[in-house]
N, CA, C, O and CB atoms as a CASP TS submission, in Angstrom:
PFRMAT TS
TARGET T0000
AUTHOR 0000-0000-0000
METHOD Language model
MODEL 1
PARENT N/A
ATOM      1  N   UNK     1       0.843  -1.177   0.000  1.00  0.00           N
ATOM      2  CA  UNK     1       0.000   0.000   0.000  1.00  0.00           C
ATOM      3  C   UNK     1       0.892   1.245   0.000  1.00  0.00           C
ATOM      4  O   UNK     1       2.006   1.247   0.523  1.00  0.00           O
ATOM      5  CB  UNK     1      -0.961  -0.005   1.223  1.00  0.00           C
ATOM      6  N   UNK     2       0.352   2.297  -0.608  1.00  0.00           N
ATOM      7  CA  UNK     2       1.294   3.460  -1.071  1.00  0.00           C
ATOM      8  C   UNK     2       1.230   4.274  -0.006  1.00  0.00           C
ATOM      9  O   UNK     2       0.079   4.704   0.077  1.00  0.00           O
ATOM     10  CB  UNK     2       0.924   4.248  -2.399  1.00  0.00           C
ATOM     11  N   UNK     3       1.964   4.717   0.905  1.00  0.00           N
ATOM     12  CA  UNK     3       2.096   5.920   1.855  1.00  0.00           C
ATOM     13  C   UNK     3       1.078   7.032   1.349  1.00  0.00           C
ATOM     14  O   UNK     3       0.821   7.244   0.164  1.00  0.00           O
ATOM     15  CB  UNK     3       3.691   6.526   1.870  1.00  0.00           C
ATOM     16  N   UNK     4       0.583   7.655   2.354  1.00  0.00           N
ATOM     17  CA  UNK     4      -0.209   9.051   2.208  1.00  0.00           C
ATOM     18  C   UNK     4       0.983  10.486   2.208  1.00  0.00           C
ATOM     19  O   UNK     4       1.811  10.891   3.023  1.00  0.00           O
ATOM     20  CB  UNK     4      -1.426   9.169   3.755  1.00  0.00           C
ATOM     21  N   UNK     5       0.514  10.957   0.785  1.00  0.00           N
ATOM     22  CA  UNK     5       1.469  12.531   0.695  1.00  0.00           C
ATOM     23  C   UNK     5       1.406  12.960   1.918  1.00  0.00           C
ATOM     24  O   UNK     5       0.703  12.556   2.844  1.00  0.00           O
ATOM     25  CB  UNK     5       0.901  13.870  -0.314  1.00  0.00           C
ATOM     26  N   UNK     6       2.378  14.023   1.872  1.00  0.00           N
ATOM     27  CA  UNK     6       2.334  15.103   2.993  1.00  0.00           C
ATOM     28  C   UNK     6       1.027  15.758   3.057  1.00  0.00           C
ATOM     29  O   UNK     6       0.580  15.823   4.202  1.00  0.00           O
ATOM     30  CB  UNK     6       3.402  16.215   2.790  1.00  0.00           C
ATOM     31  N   UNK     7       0.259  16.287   2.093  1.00  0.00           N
ATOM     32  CA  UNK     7      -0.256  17.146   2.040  1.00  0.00           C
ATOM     33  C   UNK     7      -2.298  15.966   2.631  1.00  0.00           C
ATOM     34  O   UNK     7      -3.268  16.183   3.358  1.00  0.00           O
ATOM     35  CB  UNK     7       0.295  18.032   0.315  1.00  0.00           C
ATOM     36  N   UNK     8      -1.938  15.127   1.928  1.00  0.00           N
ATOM     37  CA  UNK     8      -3.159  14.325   2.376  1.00  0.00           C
ATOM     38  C   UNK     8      -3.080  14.069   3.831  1.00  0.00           C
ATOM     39  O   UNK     8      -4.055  14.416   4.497  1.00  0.00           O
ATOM     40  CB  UNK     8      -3.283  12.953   1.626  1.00  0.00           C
ATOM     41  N   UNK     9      -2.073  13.516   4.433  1.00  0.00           N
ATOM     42  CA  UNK     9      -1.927  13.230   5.745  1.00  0.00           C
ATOM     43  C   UNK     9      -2.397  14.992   6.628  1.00  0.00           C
ATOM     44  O   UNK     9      -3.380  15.121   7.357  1.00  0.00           O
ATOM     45  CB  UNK     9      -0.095  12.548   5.942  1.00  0.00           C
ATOM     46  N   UNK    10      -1.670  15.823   6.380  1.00  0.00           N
ATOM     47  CA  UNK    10      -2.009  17.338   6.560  1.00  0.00           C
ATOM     48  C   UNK    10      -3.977  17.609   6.588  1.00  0.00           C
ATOM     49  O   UNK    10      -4.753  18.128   7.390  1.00  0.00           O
ATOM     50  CB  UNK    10      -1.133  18.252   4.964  1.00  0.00           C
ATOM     51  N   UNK    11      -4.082  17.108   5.602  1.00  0.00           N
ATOM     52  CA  UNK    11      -6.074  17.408   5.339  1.00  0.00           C
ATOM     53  C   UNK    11      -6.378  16.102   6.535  1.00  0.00           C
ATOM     54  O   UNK    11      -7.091  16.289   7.521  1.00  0.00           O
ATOM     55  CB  UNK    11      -7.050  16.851   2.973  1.00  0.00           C
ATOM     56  N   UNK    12      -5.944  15.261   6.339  1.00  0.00           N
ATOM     57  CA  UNK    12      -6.909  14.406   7.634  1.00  0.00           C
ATOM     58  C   UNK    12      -6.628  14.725   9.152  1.00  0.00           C
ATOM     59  O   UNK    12      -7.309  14.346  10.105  1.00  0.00           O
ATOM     60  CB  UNK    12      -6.613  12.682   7.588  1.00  0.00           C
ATOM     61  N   UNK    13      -5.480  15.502   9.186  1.00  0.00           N
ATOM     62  CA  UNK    13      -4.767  16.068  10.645  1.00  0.00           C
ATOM     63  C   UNK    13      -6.049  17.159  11.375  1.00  0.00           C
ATOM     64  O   UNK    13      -6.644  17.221  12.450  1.00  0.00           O
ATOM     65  CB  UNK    13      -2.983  17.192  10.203  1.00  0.00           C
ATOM     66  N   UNK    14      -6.031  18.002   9.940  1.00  0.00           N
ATOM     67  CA  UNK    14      -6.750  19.010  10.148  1.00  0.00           C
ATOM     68  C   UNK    14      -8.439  18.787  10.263  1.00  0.00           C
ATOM     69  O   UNK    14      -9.214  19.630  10.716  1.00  0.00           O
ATOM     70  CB  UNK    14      -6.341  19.859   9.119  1.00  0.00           C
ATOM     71  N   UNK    15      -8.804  17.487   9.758  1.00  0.00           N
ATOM     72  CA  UNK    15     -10.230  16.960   9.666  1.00  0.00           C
ATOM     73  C   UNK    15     -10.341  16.594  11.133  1.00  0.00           C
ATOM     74  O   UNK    15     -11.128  17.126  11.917  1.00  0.00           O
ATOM     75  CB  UNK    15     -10.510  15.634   8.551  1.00  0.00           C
ATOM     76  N   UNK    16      -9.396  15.545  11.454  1.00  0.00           N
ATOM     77  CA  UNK    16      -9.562  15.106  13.324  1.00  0.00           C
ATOM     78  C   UNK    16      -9.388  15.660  13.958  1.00  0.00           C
ATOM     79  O   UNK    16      -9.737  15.251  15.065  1.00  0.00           O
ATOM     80  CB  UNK    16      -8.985  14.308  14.052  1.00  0.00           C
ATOM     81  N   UNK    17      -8.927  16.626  13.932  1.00  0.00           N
ATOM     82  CA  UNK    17      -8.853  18.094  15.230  1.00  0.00           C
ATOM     83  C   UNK    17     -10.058  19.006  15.054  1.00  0.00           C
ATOM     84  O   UNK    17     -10.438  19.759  15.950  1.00  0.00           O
ATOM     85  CB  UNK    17      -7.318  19.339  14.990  1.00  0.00           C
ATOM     86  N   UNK    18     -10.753  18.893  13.644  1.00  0.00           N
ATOM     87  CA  UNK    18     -11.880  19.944  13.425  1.00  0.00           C
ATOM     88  C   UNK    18     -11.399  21.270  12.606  1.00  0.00           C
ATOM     89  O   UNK    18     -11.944  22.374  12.602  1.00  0.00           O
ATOM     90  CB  UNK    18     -12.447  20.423  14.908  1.00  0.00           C
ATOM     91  N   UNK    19     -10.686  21.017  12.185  1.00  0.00           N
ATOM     92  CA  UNK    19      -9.701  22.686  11.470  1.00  0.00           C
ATOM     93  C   UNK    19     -10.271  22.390  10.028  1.00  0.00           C
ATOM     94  O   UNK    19     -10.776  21.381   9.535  1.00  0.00           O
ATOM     95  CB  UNK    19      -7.308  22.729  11.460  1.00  0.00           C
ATOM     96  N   UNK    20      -9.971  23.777   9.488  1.00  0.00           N
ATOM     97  CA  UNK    20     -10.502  23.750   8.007  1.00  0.00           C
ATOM     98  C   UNK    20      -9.365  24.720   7.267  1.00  0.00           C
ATOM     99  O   UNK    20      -9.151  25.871   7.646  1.00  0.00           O
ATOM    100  CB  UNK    20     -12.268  24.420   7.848  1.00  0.00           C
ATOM    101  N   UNK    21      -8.930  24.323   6.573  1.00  0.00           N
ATOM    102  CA  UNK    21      -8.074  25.026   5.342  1.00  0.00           C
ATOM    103  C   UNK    21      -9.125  26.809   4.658  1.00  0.00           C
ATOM    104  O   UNK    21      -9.849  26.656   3.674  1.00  0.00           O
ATOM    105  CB  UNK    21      -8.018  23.367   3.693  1.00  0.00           C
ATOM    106  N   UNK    22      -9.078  27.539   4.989  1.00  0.00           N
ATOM    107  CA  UNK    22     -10.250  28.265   4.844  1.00  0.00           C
ATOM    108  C   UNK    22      -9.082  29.294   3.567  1.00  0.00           C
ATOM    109  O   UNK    22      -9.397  30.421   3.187  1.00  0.00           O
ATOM    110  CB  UNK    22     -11.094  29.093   6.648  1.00  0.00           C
ATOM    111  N   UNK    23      -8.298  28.857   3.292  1.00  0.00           N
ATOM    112  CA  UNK    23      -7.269  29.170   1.980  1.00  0.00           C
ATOM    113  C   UNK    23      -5.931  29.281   1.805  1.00  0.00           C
ATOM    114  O   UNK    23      -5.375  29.187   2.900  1.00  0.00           O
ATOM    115  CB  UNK    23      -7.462  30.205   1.506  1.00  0.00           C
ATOM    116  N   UNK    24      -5.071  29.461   0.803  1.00  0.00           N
ATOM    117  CA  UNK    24      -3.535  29.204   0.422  1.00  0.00           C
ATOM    118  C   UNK    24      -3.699  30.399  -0.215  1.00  0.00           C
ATOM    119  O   UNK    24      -4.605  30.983  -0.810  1.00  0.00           O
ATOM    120  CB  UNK    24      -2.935  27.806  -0.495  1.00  0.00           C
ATOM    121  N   UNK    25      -2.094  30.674   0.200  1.00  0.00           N
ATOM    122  CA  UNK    25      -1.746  32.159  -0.843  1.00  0.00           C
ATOM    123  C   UNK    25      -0.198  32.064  -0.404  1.00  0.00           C
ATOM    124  O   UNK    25       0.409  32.016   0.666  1.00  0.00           O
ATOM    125  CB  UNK    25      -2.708  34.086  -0.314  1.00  0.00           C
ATOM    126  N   UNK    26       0.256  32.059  -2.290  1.00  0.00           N
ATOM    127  CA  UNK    26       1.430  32.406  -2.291  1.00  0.00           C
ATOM    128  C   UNK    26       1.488  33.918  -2.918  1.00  0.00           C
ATOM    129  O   UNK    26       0.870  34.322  -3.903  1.00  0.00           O
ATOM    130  CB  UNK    26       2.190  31.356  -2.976  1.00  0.00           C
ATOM    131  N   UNK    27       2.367  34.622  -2.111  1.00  0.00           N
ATOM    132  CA  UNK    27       2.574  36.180  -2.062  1.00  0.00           C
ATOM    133  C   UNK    27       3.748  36.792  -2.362  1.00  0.00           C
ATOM    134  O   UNK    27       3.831  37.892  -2.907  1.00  0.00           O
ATOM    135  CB  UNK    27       2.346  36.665  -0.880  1.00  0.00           C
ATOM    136  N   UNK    28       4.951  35.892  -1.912  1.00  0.00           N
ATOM    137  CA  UNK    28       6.281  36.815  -1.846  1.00  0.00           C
ATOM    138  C   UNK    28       7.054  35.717  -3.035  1.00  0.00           C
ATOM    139  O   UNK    28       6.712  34.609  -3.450  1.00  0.00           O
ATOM    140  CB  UNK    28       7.215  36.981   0.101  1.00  0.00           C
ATOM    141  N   UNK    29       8.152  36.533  -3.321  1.00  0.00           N
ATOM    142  CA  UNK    29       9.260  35.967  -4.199  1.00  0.00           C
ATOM    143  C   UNK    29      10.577  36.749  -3.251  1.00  0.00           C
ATOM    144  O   UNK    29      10.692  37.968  -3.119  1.00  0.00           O
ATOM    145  CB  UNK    29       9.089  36.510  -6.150  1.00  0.00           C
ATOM    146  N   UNK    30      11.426  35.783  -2.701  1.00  0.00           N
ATOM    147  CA  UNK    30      12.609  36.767  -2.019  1.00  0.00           C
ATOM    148  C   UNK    30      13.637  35.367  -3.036  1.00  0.00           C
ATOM    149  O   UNK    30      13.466  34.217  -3.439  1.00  0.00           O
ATOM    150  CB  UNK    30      12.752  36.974   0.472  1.00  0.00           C
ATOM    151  N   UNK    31      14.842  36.584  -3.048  1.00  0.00           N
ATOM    152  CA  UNK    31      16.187  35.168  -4.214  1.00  0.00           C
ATOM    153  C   UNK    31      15.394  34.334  -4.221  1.00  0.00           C
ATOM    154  O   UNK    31      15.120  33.419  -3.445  1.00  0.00           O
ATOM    155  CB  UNK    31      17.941  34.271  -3.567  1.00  0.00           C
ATOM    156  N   UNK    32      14.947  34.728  -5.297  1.00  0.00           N
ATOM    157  CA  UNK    32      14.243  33.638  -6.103  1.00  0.00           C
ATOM    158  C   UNK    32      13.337  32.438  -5.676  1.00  0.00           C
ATOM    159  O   UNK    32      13.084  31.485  -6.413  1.00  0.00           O
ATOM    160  CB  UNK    32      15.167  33.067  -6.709  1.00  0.00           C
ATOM    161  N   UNK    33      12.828  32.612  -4.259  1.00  0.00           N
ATOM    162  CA  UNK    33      12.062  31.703  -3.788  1.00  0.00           C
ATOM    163  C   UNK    33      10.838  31.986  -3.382  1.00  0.00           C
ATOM    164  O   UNK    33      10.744  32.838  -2.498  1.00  0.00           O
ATOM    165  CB  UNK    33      12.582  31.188  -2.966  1.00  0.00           C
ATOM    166  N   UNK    34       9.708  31.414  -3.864  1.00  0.00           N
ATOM    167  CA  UNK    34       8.455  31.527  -3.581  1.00  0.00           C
ATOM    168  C   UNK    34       8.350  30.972  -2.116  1.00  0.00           C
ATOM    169  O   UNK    34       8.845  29.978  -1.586  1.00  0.00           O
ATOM    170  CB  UNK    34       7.612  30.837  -4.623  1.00  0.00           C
ATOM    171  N   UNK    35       7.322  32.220  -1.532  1.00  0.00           N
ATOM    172  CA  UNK    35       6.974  31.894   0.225  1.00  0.00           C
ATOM    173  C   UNK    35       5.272  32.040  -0.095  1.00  0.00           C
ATOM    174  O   UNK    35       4.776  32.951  -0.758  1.00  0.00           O
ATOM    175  CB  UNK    35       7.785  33.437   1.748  1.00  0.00           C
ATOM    176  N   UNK    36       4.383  30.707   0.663  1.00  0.00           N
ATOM    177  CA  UNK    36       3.468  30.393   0.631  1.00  0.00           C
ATOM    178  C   UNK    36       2.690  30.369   2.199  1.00  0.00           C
ATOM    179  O   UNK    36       3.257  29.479   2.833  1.00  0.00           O
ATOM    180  CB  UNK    36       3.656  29.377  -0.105  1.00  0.00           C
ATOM    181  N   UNK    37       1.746  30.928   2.945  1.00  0.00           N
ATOM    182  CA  UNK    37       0.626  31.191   3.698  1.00  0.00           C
ATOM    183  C   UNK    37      -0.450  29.917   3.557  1.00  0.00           C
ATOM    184  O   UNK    37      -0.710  29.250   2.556  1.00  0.00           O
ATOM    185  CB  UNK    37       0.033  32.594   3.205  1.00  0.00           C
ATOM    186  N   UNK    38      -0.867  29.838   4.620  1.00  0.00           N
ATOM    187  CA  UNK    38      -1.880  29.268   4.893  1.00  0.00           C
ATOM    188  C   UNK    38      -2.789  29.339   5.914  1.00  0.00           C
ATOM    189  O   UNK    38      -2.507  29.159   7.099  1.00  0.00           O
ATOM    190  CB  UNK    38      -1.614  28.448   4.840  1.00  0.00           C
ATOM    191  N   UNK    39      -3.875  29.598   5.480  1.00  0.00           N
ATOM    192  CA  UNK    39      -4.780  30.290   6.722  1.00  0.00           C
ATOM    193  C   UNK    39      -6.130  29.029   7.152  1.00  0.00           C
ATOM    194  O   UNK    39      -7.023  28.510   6.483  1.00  0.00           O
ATOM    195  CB  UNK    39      -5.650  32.114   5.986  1.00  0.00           C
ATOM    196  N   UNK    40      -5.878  28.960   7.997  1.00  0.00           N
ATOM    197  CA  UNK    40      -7.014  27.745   8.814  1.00  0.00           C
ATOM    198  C   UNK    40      -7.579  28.530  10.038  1.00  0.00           C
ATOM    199  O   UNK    40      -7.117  29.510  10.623  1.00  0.00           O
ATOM    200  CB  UNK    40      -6.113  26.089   9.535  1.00  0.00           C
ATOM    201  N   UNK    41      -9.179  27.515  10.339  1.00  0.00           N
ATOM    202  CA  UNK    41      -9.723  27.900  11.500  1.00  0.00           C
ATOM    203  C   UNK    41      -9.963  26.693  12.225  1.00  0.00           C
ATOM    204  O   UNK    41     -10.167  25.599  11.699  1.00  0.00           O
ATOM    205  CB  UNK    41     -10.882  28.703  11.332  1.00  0.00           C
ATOM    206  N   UNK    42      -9.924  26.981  13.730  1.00  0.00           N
ATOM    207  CA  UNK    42     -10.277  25.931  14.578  1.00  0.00           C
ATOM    208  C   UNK    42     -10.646  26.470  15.326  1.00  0.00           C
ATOM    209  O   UNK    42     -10.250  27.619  15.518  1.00  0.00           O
ATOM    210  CB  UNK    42      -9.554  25.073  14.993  1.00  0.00           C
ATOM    211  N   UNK    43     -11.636  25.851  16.143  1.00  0.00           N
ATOM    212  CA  UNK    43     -12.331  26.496  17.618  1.00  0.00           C
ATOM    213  C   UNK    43     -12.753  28.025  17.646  1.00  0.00           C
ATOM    214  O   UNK    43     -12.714  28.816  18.589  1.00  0.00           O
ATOM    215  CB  UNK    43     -11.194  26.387  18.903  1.00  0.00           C
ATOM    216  N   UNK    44     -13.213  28.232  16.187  1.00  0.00           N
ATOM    217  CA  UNK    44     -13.874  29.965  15.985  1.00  0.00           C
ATOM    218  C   UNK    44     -12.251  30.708  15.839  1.00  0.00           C
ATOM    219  O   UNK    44     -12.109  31.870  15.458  1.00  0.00           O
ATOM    220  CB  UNK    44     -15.067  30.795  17.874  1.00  0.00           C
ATOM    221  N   UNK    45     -11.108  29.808  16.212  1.00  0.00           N
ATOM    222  CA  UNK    45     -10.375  30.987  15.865  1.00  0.00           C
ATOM    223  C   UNK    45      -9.507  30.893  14.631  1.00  0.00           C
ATOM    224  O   UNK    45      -9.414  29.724  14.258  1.00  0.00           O
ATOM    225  CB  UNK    45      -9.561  31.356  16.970  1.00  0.00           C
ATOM    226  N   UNK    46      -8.828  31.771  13.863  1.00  0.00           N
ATOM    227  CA  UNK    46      -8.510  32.015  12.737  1.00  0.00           C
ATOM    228  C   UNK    46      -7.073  32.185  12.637  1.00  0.00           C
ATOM    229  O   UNK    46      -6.605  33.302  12.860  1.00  0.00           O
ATOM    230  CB  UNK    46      -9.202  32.986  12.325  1.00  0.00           C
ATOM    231  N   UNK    47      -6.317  31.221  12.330  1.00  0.00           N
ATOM    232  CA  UNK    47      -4.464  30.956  12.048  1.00  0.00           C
ATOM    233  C   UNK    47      -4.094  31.487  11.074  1.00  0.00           C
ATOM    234  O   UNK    47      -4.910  31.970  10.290  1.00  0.00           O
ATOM    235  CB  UNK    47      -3.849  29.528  11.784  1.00  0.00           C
ATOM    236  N   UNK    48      -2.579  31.550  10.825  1.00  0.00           N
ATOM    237  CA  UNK    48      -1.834  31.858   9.857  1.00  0.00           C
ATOM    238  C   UNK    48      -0.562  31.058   9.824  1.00  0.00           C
ATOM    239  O   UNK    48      -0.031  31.226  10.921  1.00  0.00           O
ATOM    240  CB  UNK    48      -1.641  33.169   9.901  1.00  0.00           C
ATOM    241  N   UNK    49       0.183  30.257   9.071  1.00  0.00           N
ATOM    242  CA  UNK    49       1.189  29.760   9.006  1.00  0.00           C
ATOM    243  C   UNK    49       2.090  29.431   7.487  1.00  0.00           C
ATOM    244  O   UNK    49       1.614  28.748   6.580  1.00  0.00           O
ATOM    245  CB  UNK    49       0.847  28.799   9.722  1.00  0.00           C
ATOM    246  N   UNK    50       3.291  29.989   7.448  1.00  0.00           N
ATOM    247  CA  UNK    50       3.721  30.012   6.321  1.00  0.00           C
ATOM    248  C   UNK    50       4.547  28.257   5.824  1.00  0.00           C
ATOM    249  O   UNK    50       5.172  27.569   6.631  1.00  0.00           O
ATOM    250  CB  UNK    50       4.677  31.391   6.401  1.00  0.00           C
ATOM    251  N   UNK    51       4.361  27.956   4.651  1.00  0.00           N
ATOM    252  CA  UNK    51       4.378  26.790   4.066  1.00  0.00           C
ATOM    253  C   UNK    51       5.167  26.849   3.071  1.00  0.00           C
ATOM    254  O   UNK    51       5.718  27.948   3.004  1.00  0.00           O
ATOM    255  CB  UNK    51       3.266  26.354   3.735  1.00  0.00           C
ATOM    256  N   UNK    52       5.570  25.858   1.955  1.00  0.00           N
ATOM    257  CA  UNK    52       6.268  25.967   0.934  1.00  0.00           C
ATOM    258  C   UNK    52       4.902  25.933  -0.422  1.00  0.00           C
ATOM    259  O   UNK    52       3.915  25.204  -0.531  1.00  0.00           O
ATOM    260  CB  UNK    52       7.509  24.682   1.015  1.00  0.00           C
ATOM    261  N   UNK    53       5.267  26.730  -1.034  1.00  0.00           N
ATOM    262  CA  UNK    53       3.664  27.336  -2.099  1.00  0.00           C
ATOM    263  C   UNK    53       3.580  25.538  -2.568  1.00  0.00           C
ATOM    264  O   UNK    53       2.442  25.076  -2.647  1.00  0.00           O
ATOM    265  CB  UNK    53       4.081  29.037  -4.159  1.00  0.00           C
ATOM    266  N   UNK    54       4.611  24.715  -2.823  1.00  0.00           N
ATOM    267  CA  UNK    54       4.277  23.332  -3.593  1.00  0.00           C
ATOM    268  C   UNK    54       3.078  22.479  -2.135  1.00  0.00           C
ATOM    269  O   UNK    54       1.877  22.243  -2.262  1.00  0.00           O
ATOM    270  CB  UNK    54       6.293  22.188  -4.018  1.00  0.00           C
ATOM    271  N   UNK    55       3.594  22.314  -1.399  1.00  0.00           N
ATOM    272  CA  UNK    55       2.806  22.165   0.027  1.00  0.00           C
ATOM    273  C   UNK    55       1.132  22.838   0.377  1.00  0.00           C
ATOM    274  O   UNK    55       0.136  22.314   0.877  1.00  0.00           O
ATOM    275  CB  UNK    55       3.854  22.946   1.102  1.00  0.00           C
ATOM    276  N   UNK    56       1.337  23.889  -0.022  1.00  0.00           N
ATOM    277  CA  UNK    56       0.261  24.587   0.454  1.00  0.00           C
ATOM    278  C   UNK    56      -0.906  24.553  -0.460  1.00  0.00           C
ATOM    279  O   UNK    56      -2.085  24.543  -0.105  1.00  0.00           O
ATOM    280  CB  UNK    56       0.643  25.898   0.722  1.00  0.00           C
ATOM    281  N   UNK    57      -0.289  24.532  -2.115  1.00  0.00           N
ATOM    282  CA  UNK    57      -1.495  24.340  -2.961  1.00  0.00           C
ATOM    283  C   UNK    57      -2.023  23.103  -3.362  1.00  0.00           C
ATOM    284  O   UNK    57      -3.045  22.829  -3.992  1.00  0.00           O
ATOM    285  CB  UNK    57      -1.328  24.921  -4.036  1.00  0.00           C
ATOM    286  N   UNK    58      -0.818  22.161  -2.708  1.00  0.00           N
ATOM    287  CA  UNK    58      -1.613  20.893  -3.236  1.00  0.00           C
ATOM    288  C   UNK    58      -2.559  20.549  -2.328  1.00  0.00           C
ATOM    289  O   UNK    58      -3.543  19.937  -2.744  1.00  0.00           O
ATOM    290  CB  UNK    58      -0.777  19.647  -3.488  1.00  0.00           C
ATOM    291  N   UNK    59      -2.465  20.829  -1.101  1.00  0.00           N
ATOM    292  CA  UNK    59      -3.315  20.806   0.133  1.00  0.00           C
ATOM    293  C   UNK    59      -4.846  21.008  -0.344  1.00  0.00           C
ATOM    294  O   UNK    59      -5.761  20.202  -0.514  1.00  0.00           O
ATOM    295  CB  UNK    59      -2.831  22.021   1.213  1.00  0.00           C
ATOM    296  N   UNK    60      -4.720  22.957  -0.551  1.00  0.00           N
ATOM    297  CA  UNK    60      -6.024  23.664  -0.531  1.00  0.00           C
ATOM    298  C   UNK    60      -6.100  22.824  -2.166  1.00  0.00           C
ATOM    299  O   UNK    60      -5.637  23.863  -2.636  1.00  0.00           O
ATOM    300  CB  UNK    60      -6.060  25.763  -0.305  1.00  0.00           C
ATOM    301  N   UNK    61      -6.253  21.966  -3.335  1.00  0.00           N
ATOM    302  CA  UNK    61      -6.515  21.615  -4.146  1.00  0.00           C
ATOM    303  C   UNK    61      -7.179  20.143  -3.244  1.00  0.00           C
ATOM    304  O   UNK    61      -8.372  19.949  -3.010  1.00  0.00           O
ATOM    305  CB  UNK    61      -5.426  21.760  -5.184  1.00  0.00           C
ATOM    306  N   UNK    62      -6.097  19.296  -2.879  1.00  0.00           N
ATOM    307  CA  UNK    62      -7.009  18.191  -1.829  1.00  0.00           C
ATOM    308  C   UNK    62      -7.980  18.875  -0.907  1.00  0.00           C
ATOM    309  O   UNK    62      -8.397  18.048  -0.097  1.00  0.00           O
ATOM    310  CB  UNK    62      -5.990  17.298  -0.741  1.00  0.00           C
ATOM    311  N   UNK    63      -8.249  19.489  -0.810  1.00  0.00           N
ATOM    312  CA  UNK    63      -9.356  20.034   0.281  1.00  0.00           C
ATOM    313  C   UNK    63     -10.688  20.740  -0.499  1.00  0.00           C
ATOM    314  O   UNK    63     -11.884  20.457  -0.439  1.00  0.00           O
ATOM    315  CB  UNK    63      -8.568  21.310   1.356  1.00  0.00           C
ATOM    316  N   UNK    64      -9.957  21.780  -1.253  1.00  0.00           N
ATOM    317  CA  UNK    64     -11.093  21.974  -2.337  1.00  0.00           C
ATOM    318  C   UNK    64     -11.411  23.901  -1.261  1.00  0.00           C
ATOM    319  O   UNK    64     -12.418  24.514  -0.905  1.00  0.00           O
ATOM    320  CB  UNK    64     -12.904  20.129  -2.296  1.00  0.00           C
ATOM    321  N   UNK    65      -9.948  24.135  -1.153  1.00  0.00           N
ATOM    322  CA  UNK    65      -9.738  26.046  -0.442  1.00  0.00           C
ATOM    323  C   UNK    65      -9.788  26.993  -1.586  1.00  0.00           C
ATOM    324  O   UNK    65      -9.656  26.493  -2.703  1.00  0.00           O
ATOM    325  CB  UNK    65      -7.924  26.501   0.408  1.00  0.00           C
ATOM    326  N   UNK    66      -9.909  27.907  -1.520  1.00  0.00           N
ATOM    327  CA  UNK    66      -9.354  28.383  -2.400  1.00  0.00           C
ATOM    328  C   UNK    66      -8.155  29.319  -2.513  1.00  0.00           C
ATOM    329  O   UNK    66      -8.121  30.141  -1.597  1.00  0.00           O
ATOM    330  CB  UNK    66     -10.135  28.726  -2.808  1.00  0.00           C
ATOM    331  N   UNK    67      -7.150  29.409  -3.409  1.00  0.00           N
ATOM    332  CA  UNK    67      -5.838  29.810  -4.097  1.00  0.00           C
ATOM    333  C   UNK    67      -6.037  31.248  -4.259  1.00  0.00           C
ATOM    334  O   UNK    67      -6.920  31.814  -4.902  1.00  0.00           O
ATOM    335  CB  UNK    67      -5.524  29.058  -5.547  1.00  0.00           C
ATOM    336  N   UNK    68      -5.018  31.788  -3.534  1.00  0.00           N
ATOM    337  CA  UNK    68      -4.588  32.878  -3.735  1.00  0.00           C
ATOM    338  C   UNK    68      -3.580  33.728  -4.026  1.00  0.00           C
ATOM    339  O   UNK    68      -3.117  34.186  -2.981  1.00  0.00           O
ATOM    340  CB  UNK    68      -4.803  33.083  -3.264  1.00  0.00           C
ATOM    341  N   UNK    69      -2.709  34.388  -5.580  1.00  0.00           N
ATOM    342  CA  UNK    69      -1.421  34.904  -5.774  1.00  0.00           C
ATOM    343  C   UNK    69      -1.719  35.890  -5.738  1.00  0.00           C
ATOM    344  O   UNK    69      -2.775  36.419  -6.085  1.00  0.00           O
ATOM    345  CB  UNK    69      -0.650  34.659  -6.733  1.00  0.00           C
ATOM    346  N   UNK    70      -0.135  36.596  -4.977  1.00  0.00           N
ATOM    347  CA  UNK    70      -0.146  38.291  -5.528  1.00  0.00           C
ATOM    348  C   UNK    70       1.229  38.226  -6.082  1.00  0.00           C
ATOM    349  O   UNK    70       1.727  39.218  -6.616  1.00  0.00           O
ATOM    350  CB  UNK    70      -0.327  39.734  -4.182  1.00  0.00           C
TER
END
């Protein structure tokens, strides 16, 4: 049996605790590297945590968040 991605294991983490992916946004470019956000809620309250944009969109795509660039 094939191991679960990072990003699937991540959506069921967030399913058994009750959290929701409420969206992804990659924003910055610093030398040449894209920096990616991710914003979730749990318990009414509302997170922020930065991710790698490959990480973060495959997530909010398994989850079905929606994507956000600037």
């Amino acid at each position: 049996m094939a191991r679960p991605m990072t990003y699937n294991f991540i959506a069921s983490l967030l399913e058994a605790i009750g959290a929701e992916l409420e969206e992804a946004r990659v924003e910055a470019l610093k030398e040449e590297v894209f920096y990616g956000w991710r914003n979730y809620a749990s318990g009414g309250r509302a997170r922020e945590v930065d991710a790698r944009p490959s990480d973060i969109l495959a997530l909010a795509v398994r989850t079905g968040s929606p994507i956000f660039c600037r």
